[in-house]
C-alpha positions, 0 to 999 in steps of 0.5 A, a space after each residue: 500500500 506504502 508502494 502504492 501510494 508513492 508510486 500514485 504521487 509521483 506520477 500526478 505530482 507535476 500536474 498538480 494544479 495544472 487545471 487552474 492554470 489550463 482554465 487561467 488560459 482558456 478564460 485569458 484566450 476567450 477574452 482577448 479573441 472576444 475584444 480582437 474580434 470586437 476591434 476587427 468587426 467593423 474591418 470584417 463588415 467593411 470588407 465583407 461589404 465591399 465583396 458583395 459590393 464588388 460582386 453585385 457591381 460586376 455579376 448584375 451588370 454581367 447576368 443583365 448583358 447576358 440575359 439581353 443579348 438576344 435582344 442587343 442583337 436585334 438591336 445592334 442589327 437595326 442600327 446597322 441596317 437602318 444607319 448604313 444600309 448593311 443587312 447582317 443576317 441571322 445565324 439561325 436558319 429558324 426561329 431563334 432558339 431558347 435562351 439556354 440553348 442560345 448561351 450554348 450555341 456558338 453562335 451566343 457565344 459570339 454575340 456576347 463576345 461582341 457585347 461584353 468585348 469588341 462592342 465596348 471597345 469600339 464604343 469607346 473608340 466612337 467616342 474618341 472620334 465624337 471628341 475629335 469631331 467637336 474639338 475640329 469644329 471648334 478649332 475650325 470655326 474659331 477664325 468666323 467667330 472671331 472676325 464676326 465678334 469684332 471687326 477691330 480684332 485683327 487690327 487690335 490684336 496682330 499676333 493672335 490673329 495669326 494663331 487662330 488662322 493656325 487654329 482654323 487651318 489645323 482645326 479644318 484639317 483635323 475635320 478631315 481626319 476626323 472624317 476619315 477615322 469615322 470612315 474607317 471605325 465604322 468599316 471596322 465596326 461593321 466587318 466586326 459585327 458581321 462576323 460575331 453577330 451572324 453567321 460564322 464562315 462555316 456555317 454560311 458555307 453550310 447553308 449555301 451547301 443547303 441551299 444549292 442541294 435543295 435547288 439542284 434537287 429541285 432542277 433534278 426533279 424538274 428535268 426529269 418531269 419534262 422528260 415524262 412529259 415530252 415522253 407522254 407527248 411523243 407516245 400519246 401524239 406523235 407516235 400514234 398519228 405514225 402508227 395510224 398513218 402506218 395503218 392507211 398505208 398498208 391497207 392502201 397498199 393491200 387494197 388498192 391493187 389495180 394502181 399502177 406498178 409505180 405507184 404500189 412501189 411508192 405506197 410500199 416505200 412509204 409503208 416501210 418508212 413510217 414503221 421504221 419511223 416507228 422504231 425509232 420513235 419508240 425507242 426515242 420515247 423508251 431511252 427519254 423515260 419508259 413508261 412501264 417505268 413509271 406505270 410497273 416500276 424499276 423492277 419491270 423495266 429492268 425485266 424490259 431491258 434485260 429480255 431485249 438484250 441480246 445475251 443472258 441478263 439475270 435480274 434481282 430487285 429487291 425493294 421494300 417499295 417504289 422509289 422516287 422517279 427521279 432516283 428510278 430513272 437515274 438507276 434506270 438508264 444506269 442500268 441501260 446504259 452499263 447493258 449497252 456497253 456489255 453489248 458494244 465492248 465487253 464481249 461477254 457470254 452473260 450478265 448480272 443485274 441486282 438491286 437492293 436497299 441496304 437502310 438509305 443506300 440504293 446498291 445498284 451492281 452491274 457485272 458481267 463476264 467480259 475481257 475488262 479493261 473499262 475505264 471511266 475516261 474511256 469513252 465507253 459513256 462511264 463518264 456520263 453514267 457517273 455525272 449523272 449519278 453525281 446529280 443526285 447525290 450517288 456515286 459510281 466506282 468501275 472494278 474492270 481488270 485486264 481479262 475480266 470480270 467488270 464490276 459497276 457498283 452504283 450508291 444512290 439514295 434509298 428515297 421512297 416515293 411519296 404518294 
């Protein structure tokens, strides 16, 4: 127990009344912090003040140009079309988007770069030039005001007479400048403005892109409808009043057996004529736009081709349904044309026609077991083929080695008729 207890004071000895001290400290520390921070208060409101003060001055302003900057557009785009007669168009094909989607757009971007930057610094470059106006008319008009105040002015005063003549001079000059200057920031301000407040270079190029799809479709769709039509024309007129007058012909030339010799003779030349004429008419009217094509669709005509030809044609359509009739009749005469050169320069034995929509492609594969050797710069009407092709957006490749076989692959657009 002895042990204990000694064992007990020498380890408790050195803290004895160190929690008087410790509370001695807490107390002092509390109360000198109390009067610090009482003495530092008014500091802490005056800075925290101006924080906010700062923060209010440049975020409201900013939140306020930022949420009107659609609206400081138009403006800027009247100022600019009613003062010099520069129309700056919309970055936007449609209506304006959104202000959410406007902030994200790019072309938002932009604008509120002019507005919180160029814009700025070009007002104040304006007023710089406003200064030099008002500074150059007062030079400049100091010499009339002068000489109509007094007439004795010149007289009286000789020396400075002669520095307002200067004044005048440098003052009509500096008008001068001041004109130029003018000139030359609204030149700046204008080239500025069309760049961030319309539309940036690459979205003009792709709405001219736009629009010259759009019209060369319309002059595709158009071409292709005149050529129906002078098809109907010659199939519906022309053509018959040859058939009929082929008709007369013949039972003129049955019938009228007691003419003399020369005349049956002309009466049967005639006859030929007009069937020939025929022939020909038909297959003018079938090479401008066949009309099973347009009544039966592309896989009946390409049956009409491929049963005319004059080797083993195979084939394949497989279309979910009618297409367009300008898309038809570029695969159409594609087709025919790639048949006839079969015929004329490949000396094959047979041929292969398919086509079939993969998703929004129209595959379109012309083979046959020839020699080869077709180019597209040939002569061969590959080139045309090609070109025609390219007016509706397809292209056109030539798998043609040396020896055989030749491939012709033609991609179009998938376009379902619409009724």
């Amino acid at each position: 127990m002895h042990t204990t207890a000694r064992l007990r004071y020498l380890l408790l000895a050195p803290f004895k009344g160190s929690g008087r001290q410790v509370s001695f400290l807490v107390t002092g520390a509390a109360i000198q912090l109390g009067v610090l921070f009482v003495m530092c208060l008014p500091w802490m409101l005056v800075v925290m003040t101006a924080m906010w003060a700062i923060l209010l001055a440049v975020f409201v302003p900013l939140t306020a140009v930022v949420l009107a900057g659609p609206t400081l557009t138009e403006v800027q785009r009247g100022r600019f079309r009613n003062w010099l007669g520069v129309d700056i168009p919309s970055p936007y094909e449609g209506p304006r988007p959104r202000r959410r989607d406007w902030l994200q757009s790019p072309a938002g971007r932009r604008q509120l770069t002019y507005h919180l930057l160029k814009g700025p610094l070009l007002a104040l470059a304006g007023a710089f030039t406003l200064l030099i106006w008002s500074v150059a008319a007062t030079a400049a008009s100091i010499y009339a005001v002068i000489s109509l105040v007094s007439l004795d002015w010149p007289v009286d005063h000789p020396v400075y007479y002669t520095w307002e003549l200067y004044v005048t001079v440098a003052g009509i000059a500096l008008l001068y400048a001041a004109r130029w200057l003018t000139d030359a920031l609204a030149r700046l301000d204008t080239r500025t403005a069309t760049v961030l407040l319309g539309p940036s270079r690459e979205e003009q190029l792709a709405r001219r892109v736009e629009d010259l799809t759009e019209s060369r479709t319309g002059l595709v769709d158009a071409v292709d409808a005149e050529r129906r039509r002078i098809e109907r024309d010659l199939h519906d007129g022309a053509q018959q009043r040859l058939v009929s007058l082929a008709v007369n012909l013949g039972l003129a030339k049955a019938t009228l057996t007691d003419l003399p010799e020369e005349a049956r003779q002309v009466i049967g030349e005639a006859h030929r004529e007009a069937k020939e004429a025929i022939e020909e008419l038909s297959g003018l009217v079938r090479g401008l736009h066949p009309a099973v094509l347009e009544d039966r669709g592309l896989d009946a005509a390409l049956s009409g081709i491929a049963a005319r030809a004059p080797l083993p044609v195979r084939v394949k359509v497989d279309l979910p349904s009618r297409l367009s009739p300008t898309i038809e009749a570029v695969a159409y005469f594609v087709v025919s044309e790639a048949l006839a050169n079969v015929v004329k320069h490949a000396e094959a034995s047979r041929a292969e026609v398919t086509v079939e929509c993969f998703g929004t492609t129209l595959l379109v594969v012309i083979s046959d077991d020839g020699v080869g050797g077709a180019e597209p710069t040939g002569g061969t009407g590959l080139a045309g083929l090609a070109k025609r092709v390219a007016s509706v957006d397809g292209t056109l490749s030539v798998d043609s080695p040396a020896g055989g076989p030749t491939v012709i692959t033609v991609e179009l657009p998938c376009v379902p008729c619409v009724p």
